[in-house]
Backbone as a ProteinNet text record, in pm:
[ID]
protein_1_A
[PRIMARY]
XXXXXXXXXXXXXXXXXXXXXXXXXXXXXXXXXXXXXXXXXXXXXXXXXXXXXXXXXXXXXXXXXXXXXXXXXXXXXXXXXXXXXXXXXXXXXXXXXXXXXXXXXXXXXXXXXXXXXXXXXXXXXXXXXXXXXXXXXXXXXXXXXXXXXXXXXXXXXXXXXXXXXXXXXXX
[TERTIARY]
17401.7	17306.5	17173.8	17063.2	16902.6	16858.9	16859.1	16759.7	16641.4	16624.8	16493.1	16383.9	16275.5	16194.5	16108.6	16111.8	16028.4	16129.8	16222.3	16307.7	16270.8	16207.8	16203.2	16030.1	15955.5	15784.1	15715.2	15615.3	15585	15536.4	15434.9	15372.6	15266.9	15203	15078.2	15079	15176.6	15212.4	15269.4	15347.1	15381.1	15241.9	15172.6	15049.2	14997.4	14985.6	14904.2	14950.2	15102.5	15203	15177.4	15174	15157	15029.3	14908.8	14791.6	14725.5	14803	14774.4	14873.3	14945.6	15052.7	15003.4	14947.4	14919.4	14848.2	14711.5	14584.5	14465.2	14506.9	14420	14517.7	14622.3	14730.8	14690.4	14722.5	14719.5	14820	14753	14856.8	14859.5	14756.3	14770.5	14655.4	14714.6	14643.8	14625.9	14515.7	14532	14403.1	14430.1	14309.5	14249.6	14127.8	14070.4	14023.1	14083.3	14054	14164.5	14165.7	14222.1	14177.9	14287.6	14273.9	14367.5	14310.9	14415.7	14465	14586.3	14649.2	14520.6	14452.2	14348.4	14209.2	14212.7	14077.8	14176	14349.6	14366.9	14370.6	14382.8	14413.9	14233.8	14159.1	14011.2	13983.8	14037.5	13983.2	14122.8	14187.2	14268.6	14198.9	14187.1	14127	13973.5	13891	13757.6	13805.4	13909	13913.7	14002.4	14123.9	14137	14020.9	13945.8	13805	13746.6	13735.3	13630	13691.7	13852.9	13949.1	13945.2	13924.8	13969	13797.5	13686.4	13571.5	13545.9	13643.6	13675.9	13731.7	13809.9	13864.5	14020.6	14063.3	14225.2	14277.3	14405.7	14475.2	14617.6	14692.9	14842.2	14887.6	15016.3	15093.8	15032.2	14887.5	14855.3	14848.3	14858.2	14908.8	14741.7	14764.7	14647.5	14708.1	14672.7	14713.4	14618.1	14684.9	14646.6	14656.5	14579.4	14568.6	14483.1	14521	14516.4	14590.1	14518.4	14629.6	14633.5	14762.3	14801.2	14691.1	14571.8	14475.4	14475.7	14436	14456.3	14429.1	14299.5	14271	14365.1	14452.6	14580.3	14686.5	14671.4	14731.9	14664.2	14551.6	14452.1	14451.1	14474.8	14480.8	14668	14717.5	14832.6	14857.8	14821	14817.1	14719	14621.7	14490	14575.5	14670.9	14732.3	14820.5	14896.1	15009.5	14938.2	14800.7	14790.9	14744.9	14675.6	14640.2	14801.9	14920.9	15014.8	15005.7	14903.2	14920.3	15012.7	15030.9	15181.2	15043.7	15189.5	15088.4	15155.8	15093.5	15121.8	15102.7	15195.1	15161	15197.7	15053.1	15008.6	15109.6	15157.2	15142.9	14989.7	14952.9	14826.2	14818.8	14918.7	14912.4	14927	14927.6	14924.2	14848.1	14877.4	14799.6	14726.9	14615.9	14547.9	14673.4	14797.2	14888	14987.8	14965	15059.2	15008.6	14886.4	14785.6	14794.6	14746.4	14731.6	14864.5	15005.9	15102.8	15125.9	15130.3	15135.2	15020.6	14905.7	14786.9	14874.8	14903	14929.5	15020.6	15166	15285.3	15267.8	15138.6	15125.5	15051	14991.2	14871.2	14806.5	14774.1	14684.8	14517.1	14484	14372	14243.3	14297.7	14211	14298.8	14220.2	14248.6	14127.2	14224.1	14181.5	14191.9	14083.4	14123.2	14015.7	14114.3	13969.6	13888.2	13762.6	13716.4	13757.9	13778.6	13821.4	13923.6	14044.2	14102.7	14185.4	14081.7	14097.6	14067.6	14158.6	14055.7	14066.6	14139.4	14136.7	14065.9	14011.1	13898.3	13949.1	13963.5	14051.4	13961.8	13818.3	13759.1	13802.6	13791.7	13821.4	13920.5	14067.7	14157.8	14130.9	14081.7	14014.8	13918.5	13835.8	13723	13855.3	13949.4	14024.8	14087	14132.6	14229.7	14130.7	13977.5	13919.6	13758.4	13738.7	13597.4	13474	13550.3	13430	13373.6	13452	13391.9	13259.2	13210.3	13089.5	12965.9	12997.1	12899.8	12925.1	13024.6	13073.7	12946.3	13011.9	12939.7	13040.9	13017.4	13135	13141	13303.8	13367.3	13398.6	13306.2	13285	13356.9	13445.9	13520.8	13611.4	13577.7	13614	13719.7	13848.4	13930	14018.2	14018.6	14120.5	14256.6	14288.6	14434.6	14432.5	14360.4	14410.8	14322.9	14372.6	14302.1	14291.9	14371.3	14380	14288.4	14269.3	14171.8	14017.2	14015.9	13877.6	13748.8	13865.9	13809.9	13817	13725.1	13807.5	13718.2	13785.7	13719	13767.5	13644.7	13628.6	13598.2	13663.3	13671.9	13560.7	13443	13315.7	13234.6	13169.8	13012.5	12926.1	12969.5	12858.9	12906.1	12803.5	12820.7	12874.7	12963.5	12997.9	13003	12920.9	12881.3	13015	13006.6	13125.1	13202.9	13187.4	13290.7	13249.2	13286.1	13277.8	13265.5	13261.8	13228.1	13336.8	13440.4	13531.8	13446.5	13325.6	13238.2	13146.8	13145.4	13047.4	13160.6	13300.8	13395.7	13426	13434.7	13497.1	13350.3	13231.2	13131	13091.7	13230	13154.5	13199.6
27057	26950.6	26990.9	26934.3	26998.8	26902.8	26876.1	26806.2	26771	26655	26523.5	26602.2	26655.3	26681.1	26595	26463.6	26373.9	26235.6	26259.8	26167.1	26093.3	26180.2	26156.8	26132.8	26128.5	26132.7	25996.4	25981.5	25864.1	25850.6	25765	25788.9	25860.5	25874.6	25882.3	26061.6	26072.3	26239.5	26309.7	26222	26240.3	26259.1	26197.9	26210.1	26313.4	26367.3	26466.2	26578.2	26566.2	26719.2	26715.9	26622.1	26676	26690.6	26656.6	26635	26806.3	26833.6	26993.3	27055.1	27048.8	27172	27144.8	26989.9	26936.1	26927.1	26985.7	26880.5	26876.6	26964.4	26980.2	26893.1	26871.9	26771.4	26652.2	26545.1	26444.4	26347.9	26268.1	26163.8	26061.2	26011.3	25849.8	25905.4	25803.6	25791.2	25615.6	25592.4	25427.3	25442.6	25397.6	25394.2	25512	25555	25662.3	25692.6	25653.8	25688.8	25811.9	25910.1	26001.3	26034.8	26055.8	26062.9	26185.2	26287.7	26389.5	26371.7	26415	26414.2	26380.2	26548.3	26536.8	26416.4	26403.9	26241.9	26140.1	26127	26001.9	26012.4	26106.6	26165.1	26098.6	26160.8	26131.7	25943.1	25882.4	25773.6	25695.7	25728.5	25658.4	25658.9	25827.6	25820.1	25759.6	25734.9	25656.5	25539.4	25454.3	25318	25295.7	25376	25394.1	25407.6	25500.2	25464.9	25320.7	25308	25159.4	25045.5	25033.2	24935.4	24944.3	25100.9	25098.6	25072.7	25092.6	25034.8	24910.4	24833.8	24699	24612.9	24735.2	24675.1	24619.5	24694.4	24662.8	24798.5	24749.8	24855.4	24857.9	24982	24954.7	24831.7	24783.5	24653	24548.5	24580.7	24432.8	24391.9	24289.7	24262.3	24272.3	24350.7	24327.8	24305.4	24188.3	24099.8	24197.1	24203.9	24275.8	24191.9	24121.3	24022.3	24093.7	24223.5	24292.5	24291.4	24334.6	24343.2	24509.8	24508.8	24665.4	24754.7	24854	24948.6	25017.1	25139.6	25210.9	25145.2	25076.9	25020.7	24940.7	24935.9	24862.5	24987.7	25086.4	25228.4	25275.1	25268.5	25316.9	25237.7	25133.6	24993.7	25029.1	25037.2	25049.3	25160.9	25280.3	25384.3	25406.8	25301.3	25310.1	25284.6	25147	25062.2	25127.8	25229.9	25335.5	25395.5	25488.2	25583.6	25517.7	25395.5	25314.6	25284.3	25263.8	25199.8	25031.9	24978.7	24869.8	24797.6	24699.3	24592.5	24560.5	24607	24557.7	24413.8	24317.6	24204.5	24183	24185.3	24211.5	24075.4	24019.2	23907.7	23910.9	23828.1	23843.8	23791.6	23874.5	23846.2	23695.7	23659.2	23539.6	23425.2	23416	23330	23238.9	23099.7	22943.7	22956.7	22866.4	22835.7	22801.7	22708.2	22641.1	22745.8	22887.8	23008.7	23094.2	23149.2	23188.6	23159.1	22972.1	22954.9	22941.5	22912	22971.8	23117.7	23192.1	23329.7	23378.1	23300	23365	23290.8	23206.7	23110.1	23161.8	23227.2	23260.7	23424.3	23508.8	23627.9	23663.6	23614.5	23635.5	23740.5	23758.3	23887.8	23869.5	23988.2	24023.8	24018.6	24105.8	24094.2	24064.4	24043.9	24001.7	24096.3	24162.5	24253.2	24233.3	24192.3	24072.3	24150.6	24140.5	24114.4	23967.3	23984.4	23839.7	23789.7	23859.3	23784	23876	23826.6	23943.2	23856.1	23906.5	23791.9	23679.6	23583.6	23456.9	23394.6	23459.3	23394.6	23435.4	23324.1	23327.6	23342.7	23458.5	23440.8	23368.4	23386.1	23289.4	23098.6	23068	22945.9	22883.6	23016.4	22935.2	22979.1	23065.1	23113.6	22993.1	22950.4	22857.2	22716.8	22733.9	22597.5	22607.9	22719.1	22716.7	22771.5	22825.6	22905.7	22828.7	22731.2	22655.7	22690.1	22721.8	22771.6	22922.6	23002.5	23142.3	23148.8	23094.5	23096.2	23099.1	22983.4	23025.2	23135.1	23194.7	23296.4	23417.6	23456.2	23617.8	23737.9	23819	23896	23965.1	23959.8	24014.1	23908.2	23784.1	23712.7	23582.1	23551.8	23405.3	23370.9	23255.8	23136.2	23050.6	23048.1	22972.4	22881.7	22728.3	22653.5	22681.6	22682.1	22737	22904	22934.2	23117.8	23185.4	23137.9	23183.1	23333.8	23423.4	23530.6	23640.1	23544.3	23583.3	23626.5	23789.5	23744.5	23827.9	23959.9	23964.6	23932.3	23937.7	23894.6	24020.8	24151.7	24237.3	24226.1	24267.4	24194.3	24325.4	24337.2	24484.7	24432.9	24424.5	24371.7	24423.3	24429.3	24500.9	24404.9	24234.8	24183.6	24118.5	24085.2	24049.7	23883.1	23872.4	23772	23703.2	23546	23500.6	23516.8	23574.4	23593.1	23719	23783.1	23870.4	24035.7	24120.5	24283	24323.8	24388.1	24452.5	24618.2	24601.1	24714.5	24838.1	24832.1	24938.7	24996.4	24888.5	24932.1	24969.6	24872.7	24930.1	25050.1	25150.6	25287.1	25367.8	25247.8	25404.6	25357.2	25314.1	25249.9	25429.4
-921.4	-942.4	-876.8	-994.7	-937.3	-792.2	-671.9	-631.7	-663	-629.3	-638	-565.9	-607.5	-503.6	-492.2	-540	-537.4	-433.2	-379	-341.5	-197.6	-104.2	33.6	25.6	-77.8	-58.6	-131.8	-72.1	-137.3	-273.4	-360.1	-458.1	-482.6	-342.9	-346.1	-313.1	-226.3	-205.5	-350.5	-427	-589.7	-673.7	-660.1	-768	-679.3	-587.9	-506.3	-562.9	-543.9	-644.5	-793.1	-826	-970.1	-1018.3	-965.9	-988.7	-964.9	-846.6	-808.8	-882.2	-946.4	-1037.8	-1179.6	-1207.7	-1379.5	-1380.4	-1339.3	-1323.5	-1419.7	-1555.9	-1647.6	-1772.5	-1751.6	-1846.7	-1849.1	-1973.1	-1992.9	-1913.1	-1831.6	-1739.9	-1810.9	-1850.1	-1947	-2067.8	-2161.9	-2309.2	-2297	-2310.3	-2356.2	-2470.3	-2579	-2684.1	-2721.7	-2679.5	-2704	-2550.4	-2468.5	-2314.1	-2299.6	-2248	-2170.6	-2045.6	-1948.9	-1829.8	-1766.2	-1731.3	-1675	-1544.9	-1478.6	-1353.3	-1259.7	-1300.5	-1176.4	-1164.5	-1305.3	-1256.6	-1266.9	-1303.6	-1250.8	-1084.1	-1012.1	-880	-837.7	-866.3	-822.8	-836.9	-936	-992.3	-860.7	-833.8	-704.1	-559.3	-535.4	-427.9	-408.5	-479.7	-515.1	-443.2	-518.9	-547.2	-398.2	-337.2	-228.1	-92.4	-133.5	-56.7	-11.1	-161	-169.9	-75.8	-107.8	-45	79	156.7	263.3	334.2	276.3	323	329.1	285.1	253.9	393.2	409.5	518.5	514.2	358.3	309.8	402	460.5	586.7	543.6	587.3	566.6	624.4	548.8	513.5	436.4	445.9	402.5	227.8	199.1	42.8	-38.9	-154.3	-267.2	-370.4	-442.2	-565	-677.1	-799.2	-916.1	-980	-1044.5	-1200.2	-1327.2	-1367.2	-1453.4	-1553.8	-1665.4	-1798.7	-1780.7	-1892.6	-1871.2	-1954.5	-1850.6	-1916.9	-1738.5	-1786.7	-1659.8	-1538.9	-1551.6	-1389.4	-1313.5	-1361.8	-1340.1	-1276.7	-1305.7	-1255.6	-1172.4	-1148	-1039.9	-938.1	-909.9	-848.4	-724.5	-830.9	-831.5	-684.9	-724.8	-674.9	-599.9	-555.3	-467.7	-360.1	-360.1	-245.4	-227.8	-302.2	-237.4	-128.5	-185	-87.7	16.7	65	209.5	259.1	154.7	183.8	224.3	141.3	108.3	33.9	15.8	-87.7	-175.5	-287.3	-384.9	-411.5	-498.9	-562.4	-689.9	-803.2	-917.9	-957.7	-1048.2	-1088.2	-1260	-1310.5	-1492	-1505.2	-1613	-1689.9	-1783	-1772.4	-1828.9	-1745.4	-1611.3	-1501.4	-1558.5	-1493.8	-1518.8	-1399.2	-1381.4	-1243.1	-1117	-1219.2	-1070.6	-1041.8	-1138.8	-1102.1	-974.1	-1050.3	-925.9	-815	-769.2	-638.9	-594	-667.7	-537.2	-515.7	-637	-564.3	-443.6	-439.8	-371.1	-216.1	-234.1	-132	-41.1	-109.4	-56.5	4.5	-108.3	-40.8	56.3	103.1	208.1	148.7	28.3	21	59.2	106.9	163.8	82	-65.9	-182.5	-329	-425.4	-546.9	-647.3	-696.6	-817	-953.7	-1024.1	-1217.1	-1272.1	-1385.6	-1482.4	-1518.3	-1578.4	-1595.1	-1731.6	-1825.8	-1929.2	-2010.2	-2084.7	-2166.3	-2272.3	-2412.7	-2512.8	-2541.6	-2549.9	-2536.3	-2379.1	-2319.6	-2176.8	-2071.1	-2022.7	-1915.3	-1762.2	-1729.8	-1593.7	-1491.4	-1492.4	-1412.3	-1371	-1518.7	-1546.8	-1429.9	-1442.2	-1370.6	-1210.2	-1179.4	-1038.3	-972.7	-1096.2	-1023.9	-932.8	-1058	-1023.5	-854.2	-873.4	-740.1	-637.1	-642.2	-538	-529.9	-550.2	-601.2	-512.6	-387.2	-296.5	-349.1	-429.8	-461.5	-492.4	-557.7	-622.2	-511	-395.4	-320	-178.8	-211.6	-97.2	-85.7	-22.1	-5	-64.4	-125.3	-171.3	27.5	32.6	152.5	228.3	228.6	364.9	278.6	206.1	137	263.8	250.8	372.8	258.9	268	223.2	309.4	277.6	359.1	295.5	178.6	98	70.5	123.6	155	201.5	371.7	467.7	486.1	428.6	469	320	190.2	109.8	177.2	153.4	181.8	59.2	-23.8	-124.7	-251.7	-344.2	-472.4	-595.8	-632.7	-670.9	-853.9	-948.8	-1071.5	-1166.9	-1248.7	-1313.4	-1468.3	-1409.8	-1537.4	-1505	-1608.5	-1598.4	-1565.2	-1587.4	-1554.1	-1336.6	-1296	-1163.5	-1183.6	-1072.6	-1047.4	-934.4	-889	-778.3	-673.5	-565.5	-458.9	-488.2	-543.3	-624.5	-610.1	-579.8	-602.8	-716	-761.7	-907.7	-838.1	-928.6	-927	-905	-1020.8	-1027.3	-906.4	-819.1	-708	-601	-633.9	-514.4	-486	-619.5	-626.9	-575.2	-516.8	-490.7	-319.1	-306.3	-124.2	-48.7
[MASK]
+++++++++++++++++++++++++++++++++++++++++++++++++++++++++++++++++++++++++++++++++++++++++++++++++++++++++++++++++++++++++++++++++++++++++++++++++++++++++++++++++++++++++++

């Protein structure tokens, strides 16, 4: 029998091995996006960066309310390599889904998209988070999730209280 050489290492040491043995190979296909080992490897450690300029540290929880497109894999594998918990949202969450998962996880940050299809993920965010809007992105003061303090937004356009994914991956 072959041994696991992937058995005793984490994810993030896994994408490191294969990224350095595959790194001109195709890791994901979504649409007409391609992404090889080595820029999904780069597009982690970026977004790992950004998080950890953030001030996200090992153990602590980051909520993903993504639909399935890579940034959802990059996300994924950002919080491996800090060794953060991840918290994986369904994309189809209600506002009264959201605020108990936000509630029960203590996560630190919250990673969404703003809209996908006809649904407005804001909409149900404003419901359960009403103070966002006049926050400071980093600095959200919550009485129902005290331990929220980012809320990072995978759009091109800016959103009041909110990170822009895009500026996170260049802290």
């Amino acid at each position: 029998m072959v041994a696991n050489p992937f058995a005793d290492t984490t994810a993030a040491a896994m994408l490191d091995a294969v990224a350095t043995r595959y790194g001109s190979r195709e890791a994901m296909v979504f649409g007409e996006v391609r992404v090889s080992f080595a820029e999904f490897r780069e597009r982690v450690n970026r977004l790992a960066r950004g998080l950890a300029a953030l001030g996200i540290r090992h153990g602590e929880n980051v909520a993903i309310w993504l639909p399935n497109r890579p940034e959802w894999f990059f996300a994924q594998y950002a919080c491996a390599r800090l060794g953060a918990v991840v918290i994986a949202l369904n994309p189809r969450y209600k506002a009264h889904e959201l605020s108990y998962i936000l509630g029960q996880s203590e996560a630190k940050a919250l990673l969404m998209t703003d809209h996908l299809g006809g649904i407005d993920y804001f909409e149900a965010l404003h419901e359960v988070l009403p103070e966002l809007p006049a926050s400071v992105p980093g600095e959200l003061t919550s009485v129902r999730f005290p331990e929220l303090r980012h809320v990072i937004v995978d759009a091109d356009d800016p959103y009041p209280g909110c990170h822009r994914l895009a500026d996170v991956v260049d802290l």
